[in-house]
DSSP file (Angstrom, degrees, kcal/mol; ACC not computed):
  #  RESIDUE AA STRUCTURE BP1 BP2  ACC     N-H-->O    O-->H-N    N-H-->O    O-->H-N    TCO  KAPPA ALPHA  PHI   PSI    X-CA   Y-CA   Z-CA
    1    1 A X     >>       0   0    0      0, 0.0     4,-1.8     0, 0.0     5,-0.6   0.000 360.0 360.0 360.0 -50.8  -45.0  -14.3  -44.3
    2    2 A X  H  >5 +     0   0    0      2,-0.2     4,-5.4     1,-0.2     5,-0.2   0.965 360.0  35.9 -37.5 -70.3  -41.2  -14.7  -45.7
    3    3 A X  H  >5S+     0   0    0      1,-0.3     4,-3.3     2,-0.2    -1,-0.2   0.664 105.7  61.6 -70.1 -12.9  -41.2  -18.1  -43.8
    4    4 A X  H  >5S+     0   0    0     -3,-0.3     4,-1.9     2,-0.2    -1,-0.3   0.965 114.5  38.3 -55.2 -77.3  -44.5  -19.2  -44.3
    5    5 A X  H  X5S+     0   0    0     -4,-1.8     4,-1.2     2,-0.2    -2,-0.2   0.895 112.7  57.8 -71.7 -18.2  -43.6  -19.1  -48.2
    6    6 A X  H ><<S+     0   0    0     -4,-5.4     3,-1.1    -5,-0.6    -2,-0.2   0.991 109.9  45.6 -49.1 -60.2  -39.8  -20.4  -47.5
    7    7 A X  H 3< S+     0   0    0     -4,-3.3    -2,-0.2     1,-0.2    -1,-0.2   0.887 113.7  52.7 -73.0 -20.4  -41.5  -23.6  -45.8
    8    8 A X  H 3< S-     0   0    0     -4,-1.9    -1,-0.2     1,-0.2    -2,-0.2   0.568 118.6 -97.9 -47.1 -23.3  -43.9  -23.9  -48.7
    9    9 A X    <<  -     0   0    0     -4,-1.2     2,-0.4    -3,-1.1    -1,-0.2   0.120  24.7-111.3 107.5 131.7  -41.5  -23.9  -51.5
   10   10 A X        -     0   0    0     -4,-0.2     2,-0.4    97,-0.1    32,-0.2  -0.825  33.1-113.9 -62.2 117.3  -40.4  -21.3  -53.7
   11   11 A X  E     -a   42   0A   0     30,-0.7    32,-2.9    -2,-0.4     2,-0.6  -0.574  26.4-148.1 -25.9  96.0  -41.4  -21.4  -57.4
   12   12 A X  E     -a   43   0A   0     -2,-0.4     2,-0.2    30,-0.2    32,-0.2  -0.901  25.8-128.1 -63.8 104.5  -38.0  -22.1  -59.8
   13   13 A X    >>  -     0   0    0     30,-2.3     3,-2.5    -2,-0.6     4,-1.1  -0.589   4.1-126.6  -5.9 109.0  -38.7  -20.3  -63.0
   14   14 A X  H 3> S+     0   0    0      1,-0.3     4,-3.2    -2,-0.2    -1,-0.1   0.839 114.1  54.6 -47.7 -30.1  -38.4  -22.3  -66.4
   15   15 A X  H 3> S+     0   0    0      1,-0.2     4,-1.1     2,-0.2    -1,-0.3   0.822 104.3  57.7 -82.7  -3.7  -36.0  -19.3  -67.7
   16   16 A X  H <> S+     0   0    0     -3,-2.5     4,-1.6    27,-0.2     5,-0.5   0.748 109.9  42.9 -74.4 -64.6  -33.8  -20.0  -64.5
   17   17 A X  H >X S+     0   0    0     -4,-1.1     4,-1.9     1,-0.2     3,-1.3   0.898 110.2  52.7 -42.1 -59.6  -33.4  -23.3  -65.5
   18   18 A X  H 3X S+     0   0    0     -4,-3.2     4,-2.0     1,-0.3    -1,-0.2   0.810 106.4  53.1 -60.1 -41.8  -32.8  -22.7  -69.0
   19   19 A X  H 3< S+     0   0    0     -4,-1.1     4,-0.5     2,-0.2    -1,-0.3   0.639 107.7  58.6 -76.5   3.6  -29.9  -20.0  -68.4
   20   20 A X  H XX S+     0   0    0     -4,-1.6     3,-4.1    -3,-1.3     4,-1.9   0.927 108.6  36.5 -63.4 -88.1  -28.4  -22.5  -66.4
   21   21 A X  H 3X>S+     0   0    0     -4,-1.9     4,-3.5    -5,-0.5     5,-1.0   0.819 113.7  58.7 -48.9 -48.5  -28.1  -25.0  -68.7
   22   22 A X  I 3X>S+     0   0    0     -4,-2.0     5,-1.5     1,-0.3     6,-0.9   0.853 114.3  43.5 -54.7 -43.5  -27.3  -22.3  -71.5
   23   23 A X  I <45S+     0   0    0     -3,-4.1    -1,-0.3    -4,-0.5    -2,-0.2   0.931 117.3  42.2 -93.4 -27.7  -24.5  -21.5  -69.2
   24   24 A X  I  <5S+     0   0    0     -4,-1.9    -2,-0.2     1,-0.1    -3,-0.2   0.914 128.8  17.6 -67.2 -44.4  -23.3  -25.1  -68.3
   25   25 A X  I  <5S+     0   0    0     -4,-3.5    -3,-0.2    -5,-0.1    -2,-0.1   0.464 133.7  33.0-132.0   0.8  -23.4  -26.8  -71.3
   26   26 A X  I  <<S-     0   0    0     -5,-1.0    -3,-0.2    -4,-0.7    -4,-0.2   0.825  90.1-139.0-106.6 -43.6  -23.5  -24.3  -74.3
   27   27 A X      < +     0   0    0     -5,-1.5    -4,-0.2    -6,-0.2    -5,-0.1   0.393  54.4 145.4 113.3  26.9  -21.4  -21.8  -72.3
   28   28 A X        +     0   0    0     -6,-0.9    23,-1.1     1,-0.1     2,-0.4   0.807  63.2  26.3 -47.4 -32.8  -23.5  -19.3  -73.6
   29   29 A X  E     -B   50   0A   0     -7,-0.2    44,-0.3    21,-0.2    21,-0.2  -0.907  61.9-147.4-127.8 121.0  -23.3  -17.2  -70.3
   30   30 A X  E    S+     0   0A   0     19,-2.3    43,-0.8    -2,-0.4     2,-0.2   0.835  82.5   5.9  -6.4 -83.6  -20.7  -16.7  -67.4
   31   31 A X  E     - C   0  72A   0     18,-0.5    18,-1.8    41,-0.2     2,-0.3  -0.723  60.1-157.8-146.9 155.5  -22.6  -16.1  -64.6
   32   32 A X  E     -BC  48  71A   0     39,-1.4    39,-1.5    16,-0.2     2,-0.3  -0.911  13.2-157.1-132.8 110.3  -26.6  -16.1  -64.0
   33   33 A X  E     -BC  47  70A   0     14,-2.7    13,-2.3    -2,-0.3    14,-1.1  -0.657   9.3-164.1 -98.5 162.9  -27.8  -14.1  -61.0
   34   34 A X  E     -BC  45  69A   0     35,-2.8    35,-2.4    -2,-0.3     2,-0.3  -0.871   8.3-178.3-135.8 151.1  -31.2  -15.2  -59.7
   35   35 A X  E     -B   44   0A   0      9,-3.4     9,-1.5    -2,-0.3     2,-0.2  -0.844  25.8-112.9-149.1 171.4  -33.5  -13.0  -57.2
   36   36 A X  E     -B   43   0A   0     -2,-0.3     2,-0.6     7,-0.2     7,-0.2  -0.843  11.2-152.7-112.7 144.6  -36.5  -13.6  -55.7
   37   37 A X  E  >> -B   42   0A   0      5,-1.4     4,-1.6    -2,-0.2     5,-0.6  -0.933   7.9-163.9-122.9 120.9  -39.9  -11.9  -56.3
   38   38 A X  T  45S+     0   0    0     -2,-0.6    -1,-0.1     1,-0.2   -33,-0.0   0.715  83.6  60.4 -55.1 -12.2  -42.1  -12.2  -53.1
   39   39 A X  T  45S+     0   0    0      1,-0.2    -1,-0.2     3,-0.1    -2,-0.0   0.855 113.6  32.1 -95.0 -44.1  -45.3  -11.4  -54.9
   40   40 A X  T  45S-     0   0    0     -3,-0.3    -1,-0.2     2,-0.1    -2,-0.2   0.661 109.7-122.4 -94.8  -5.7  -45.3  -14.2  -57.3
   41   41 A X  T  <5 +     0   0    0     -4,-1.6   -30,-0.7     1,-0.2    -3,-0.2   0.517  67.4  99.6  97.9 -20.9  -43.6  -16.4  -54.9
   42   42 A X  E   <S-aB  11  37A   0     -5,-0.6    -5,-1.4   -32,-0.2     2,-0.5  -0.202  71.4-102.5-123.1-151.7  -40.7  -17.2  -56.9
   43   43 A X  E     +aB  12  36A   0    -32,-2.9   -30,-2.3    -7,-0.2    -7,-0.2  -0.936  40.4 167.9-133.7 125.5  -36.9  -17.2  -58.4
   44   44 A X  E     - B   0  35A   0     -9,-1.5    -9,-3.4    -2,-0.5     2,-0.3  -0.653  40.9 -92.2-130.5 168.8  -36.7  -15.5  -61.6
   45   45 A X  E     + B   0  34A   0    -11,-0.2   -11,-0.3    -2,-0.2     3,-0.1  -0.576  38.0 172.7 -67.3 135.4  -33.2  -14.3  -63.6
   46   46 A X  E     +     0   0A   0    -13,-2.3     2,-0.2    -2,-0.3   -12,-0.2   0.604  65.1  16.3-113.0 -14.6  -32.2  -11.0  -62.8
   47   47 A X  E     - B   0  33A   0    -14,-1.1   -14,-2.7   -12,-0.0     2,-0.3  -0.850  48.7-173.3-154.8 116.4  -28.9  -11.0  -64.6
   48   48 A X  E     - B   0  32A   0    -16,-0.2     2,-0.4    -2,-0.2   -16,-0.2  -0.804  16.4-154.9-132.8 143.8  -27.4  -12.9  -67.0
   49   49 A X  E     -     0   0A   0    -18,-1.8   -19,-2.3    -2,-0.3   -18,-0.5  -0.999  29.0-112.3-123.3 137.8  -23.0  -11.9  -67.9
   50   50 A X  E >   - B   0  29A   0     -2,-0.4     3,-1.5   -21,-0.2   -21,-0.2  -0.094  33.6 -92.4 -67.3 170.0  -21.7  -12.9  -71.6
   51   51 A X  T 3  S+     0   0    0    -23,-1.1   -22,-0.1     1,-0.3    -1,-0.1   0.760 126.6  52.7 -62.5 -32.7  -19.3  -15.4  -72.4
   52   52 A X  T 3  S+     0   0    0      2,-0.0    -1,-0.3     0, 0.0   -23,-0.1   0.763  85.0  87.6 -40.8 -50.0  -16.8  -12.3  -72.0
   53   53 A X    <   -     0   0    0     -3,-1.5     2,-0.2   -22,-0.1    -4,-0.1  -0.121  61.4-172.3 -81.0 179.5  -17.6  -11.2  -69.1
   54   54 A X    >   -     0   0    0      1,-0.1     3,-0.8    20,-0.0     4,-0.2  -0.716  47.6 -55.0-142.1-164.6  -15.5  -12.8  -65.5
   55   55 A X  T >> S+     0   0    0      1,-0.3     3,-9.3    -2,-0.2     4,-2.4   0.896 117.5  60.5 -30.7 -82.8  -15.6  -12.7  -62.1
   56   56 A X  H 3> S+     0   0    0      1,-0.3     4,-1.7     2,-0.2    -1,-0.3   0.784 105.3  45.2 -23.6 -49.7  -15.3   -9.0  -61.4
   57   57 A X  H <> S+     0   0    0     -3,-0.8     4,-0.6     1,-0.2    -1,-0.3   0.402 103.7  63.4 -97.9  28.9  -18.2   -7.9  -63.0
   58   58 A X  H <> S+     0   0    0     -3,-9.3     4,-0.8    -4,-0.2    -1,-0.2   0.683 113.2  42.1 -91.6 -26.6  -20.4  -10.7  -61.5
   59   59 A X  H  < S+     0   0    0     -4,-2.4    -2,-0.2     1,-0.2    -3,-0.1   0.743 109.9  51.6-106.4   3.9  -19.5   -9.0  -58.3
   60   60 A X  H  < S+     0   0    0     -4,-1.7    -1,-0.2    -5,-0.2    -3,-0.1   0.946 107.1  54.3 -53.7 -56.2  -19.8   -5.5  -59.3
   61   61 A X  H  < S+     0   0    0     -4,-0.6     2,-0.5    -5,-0.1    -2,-0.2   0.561  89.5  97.6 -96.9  -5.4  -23.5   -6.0  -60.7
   62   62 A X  S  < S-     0   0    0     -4,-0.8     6,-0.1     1,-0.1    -1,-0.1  -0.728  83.0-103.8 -68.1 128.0  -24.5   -7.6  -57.3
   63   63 A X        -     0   0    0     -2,-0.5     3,-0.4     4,-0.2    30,-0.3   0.086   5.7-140.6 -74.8 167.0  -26.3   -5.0  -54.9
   64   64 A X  S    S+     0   0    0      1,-0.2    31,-0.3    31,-0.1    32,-0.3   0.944  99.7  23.0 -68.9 -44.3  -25.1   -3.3  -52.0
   65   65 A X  S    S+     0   0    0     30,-0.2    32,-0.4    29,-0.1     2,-0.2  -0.054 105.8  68.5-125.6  56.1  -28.3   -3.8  -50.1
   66   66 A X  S    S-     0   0    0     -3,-0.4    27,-0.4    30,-0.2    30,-0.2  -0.750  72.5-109.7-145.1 171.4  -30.4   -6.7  -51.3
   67   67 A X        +     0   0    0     -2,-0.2     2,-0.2    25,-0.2    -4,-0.2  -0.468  42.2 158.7-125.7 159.1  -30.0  -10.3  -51.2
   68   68 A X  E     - D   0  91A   0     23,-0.7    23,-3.6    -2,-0.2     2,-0.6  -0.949  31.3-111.2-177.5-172.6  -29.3  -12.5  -54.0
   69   69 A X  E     -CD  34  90A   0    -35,-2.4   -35,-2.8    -2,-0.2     2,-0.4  -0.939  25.5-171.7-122.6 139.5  -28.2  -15.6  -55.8
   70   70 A X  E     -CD  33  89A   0     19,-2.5    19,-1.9    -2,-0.6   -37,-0.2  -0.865  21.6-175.4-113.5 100.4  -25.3  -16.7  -58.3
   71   71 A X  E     +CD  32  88A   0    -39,-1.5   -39,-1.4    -2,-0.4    17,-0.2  -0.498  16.5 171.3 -79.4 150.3  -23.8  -19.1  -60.5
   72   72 A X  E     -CD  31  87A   0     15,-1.5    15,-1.4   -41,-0.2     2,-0.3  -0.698  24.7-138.5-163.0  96.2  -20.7  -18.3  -61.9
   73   73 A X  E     - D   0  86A   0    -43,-0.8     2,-0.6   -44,-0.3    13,-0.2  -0.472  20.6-143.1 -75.5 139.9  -18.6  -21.0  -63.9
   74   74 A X  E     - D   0  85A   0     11,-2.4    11,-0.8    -2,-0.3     2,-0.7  -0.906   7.2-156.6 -96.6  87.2  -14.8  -21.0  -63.2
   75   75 A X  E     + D   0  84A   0     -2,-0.6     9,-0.2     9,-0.2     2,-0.2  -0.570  22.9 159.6 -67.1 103.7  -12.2  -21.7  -65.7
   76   76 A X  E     - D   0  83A   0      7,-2.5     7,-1.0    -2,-0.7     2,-0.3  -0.706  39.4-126.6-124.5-175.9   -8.9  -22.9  -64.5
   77   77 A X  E     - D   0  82A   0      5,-0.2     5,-0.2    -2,-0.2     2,-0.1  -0.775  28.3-179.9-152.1 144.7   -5.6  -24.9  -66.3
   78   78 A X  S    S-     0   0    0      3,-1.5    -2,-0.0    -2,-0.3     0, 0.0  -0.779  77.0 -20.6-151.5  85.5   -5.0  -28.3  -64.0
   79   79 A X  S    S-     0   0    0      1,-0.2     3,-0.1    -2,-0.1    -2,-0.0   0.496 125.4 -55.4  91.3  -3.8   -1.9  -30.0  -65.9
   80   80 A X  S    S+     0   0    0      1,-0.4     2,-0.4     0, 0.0    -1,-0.2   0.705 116.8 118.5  27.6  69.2   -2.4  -28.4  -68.9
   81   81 A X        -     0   0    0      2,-0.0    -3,-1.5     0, 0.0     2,-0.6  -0.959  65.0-124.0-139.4 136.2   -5.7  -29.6  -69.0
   82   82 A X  E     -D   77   0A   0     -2,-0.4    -5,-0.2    -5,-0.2     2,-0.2  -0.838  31.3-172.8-114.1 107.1   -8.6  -26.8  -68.9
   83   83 A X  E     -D   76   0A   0     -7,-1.0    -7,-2.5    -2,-0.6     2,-0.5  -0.482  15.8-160.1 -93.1 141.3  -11.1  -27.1  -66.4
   84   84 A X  E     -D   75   0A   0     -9,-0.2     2,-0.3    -2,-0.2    -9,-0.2  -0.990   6.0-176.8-141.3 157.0  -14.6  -25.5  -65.3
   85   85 A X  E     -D   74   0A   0    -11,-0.8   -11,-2.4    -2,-0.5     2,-0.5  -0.963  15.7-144.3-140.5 119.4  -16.0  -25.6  -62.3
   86   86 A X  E     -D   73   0A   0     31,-0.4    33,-2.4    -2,-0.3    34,-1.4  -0.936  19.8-165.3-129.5 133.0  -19.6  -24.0  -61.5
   87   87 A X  E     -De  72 120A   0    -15,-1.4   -15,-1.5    -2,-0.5     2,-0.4  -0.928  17.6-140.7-125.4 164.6  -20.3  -22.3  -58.1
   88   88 A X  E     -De  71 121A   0     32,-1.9    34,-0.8    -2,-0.3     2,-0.4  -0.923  16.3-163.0-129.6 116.5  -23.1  -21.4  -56.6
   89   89 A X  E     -De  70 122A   0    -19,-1.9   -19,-2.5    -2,-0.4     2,-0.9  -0.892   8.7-158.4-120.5 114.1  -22.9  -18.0  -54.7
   90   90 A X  E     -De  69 123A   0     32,-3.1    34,-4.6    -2,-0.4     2,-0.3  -0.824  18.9-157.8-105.9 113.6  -25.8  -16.9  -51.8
   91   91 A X  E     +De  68 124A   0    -23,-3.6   -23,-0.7    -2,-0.9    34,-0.2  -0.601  26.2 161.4 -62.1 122.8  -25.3  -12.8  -51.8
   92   92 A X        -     0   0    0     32,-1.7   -25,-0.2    -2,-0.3    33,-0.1   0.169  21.1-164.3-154.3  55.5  -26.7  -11.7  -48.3
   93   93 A X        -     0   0    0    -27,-0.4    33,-0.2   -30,-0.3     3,-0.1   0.328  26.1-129.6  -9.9 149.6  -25.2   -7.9  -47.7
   94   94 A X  S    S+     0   0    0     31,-0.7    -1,-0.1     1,-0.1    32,-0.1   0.765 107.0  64.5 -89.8 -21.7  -25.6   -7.2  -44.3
   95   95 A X  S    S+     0   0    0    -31,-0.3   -30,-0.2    30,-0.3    -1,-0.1   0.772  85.1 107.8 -73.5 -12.8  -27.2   -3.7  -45.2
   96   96 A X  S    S-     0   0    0    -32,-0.3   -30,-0.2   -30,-0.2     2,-0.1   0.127  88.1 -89.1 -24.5 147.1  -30.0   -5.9  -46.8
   97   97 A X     >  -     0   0    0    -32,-0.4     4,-1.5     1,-0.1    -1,-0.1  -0.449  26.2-124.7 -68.4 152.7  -33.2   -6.0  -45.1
   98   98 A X  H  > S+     0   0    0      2,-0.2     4,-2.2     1,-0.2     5,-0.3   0.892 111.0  63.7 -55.9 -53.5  -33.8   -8.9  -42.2
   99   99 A X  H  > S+     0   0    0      1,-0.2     4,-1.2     2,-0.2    -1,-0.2   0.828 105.3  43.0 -51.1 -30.7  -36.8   -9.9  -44.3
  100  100 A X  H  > S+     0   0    0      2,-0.2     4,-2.2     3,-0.2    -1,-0.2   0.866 106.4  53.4 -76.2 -36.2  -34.8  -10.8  -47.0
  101  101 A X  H  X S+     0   0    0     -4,-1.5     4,-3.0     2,-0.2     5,-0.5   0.917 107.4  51.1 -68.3 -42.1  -32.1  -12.6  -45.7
  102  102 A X  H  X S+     0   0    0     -4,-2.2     4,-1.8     1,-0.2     5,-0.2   0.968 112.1  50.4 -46.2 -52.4  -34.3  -15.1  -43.8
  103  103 A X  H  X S+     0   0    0     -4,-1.2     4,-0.7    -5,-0.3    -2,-0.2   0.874 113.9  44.4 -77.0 -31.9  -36.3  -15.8  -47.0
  104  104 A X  H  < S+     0   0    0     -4,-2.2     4,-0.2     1,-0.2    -1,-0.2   0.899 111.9  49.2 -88.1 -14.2  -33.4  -16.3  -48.8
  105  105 A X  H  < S+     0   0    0     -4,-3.0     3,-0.3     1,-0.2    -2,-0.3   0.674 115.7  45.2 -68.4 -24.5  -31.5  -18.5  -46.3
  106  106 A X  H  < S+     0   0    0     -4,-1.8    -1,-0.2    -5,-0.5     4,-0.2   0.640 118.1  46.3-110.7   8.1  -34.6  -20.7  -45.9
  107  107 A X  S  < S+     0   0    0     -4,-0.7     4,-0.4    -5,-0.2    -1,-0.2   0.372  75.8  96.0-109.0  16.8  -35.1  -20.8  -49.9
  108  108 A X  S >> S+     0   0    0     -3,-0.3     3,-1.4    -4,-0.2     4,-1.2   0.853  80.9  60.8 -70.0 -37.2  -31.8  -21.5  -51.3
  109  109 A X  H >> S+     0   0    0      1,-0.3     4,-2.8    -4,-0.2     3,-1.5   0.950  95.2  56.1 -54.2 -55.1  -32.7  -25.3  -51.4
  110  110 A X  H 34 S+     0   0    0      1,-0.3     4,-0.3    -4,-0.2    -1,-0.3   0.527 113.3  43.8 -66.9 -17.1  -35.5  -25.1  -53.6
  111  111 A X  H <4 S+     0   0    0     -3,-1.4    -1,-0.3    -4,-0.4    -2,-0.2   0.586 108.6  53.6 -66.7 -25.5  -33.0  -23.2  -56.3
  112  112 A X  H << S+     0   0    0     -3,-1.5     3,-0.4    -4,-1.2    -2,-0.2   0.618 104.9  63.5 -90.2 -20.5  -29.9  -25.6  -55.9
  113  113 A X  S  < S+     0   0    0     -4,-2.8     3,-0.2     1,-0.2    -1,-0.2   0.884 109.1  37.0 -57.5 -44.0  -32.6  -28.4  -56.7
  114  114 A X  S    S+     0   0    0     -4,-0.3    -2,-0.2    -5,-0.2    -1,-0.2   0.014 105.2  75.0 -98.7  23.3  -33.1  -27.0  -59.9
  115  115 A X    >   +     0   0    0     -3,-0.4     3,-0.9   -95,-0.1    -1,-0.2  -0.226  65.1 167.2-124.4  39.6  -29.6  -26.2  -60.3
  116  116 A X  T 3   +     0   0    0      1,-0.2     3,-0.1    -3,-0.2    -3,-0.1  -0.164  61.1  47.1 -92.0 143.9  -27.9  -29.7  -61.0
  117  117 A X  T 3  S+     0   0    0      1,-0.3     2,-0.5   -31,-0.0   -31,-0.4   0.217  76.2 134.7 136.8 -16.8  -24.4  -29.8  -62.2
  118  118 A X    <   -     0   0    0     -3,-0.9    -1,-0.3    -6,-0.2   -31,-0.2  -0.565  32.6-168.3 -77.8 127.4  -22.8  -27.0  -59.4
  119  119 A X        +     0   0    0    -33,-2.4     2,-0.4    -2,-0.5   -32,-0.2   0.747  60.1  11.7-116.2 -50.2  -19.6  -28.1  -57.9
  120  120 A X  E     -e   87   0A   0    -34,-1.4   -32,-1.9     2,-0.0     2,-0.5  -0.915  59.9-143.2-150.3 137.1  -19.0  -26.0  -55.3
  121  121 A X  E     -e   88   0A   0     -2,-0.4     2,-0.3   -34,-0.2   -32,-0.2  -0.853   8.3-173.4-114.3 138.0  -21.0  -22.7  -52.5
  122  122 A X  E     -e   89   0A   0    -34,-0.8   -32,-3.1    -2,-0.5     2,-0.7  -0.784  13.0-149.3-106.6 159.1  -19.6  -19.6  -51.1
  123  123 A X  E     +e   90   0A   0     -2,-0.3     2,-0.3   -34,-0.2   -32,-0.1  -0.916  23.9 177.1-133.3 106.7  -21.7  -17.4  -48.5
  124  124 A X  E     +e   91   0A   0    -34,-4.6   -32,-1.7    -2,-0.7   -31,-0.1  -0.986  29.4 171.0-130.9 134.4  -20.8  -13.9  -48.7
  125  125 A X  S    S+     0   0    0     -2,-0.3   -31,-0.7   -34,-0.2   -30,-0.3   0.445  80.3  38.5-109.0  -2.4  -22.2  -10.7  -46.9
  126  126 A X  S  > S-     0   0    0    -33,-0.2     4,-0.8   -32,-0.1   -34,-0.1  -0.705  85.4-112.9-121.2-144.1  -19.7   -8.8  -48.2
  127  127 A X  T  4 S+     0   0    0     -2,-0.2   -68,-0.0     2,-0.2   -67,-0.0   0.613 112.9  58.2-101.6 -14.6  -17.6   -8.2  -51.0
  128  128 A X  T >4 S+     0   0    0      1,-0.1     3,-0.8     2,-0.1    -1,-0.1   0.817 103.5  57.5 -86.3 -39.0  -14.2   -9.5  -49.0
  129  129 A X  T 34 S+     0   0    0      1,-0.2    -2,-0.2    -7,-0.0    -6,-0.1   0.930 106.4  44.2 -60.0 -33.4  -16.0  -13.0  -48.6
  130  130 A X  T 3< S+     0   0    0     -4,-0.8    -1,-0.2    -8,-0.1    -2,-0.1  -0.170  87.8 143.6-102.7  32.8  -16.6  -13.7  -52.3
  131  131 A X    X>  -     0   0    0     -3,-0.8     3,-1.0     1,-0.1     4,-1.0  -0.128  63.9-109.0 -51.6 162.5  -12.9  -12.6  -53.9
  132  132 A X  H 3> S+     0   0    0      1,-0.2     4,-0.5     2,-0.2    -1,-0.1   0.629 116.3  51.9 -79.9  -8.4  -11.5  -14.0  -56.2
  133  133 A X  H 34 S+     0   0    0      2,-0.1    -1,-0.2     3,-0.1     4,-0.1   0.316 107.0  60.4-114.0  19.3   -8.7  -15.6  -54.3
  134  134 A X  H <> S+     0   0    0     -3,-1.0     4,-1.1     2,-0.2    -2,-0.2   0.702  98.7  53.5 -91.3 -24.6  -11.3  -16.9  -52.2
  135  135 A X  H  X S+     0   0    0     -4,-1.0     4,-2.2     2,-0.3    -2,-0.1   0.587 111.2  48.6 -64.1 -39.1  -13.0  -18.8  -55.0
  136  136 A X  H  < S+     0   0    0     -4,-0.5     4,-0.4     2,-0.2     5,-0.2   0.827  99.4  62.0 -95.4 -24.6   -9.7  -20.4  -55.7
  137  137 A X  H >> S+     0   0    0      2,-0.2     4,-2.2     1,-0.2     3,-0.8   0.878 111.0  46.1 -22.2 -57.5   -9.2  -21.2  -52.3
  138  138 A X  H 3< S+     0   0    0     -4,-1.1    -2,-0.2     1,-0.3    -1,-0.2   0.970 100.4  54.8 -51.6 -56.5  -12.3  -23.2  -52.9
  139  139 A X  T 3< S+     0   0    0     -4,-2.2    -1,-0.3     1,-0.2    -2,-0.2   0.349 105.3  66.2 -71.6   7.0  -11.9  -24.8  -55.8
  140  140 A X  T <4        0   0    0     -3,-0.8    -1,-0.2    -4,-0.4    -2,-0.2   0.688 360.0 360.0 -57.9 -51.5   -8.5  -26.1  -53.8
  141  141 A X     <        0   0    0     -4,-2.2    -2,-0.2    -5,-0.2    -3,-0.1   0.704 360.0 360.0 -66.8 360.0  -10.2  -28.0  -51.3
């Protein structure tokens, strides 16, 4: 069933889209974590972090054994010039179910379509892949 709706498409949700943009270009929001609901078929918000909140608590408030997805815009100083950066993070715990991780490995596209503007992706199954001095490691290359 998972892959049966993976090769069909996933459903984006409007309000995904819209915190997105709220986060890129108003900066209303951080981070926006996105989940999937098998039932409707699609990718809805599950988490939204304020203009306050940073890194850390984007990766606290991802679970220990569920799959999910994340944007998380980056602020960094380049020259003394102030820079953002938005990356696009696939959660996929290893204690997570099999069913989930396939469905979210074969749906990722159909969110990163509706996602334009994202600069850079990490793929983490745990909490040592997605640091924060892995992130800048990214944004290096």
């Amino acid at each position: 069933m998972a892959f049966k709706m993976a090769s069909e498409g996933m459903r984006v949700t409007e309000e995904c889209r819209q915190s997105f943009m709220a986060m890129k270009w108003k900066r209303v929001h951080r981070y926006v974590v996105y989940k999937i609901d098998e039932r409707s078929r699609s990718v809805m918000v599950d988490r939204v972090g304020g203009p306050g909140e940073g890194y850390e608590e984007l990766a606290a408030s991802l679970p220990n054994d569920d799959c999910r997805y994340a944007v998380f815009d980056f602020d960094f100083v380049v020259d003394k010039c102030r820079k953002s950066k938005i990356f696009f993070i696939t959660w996929s715990p290893t204690a997570s179910r099999v069913r989930a991780k396939m469905l979210y490995a074969t749906s990722k596209q159909w969110l990163r379509r509706a996602l334009d503007g994202v600069c850079y992706e990490v793929q983490a199954t745990d909490p040592t892949e997605m640091g924060f001095d892995d992130v800048i490691r990214k944004r290096a290359q």
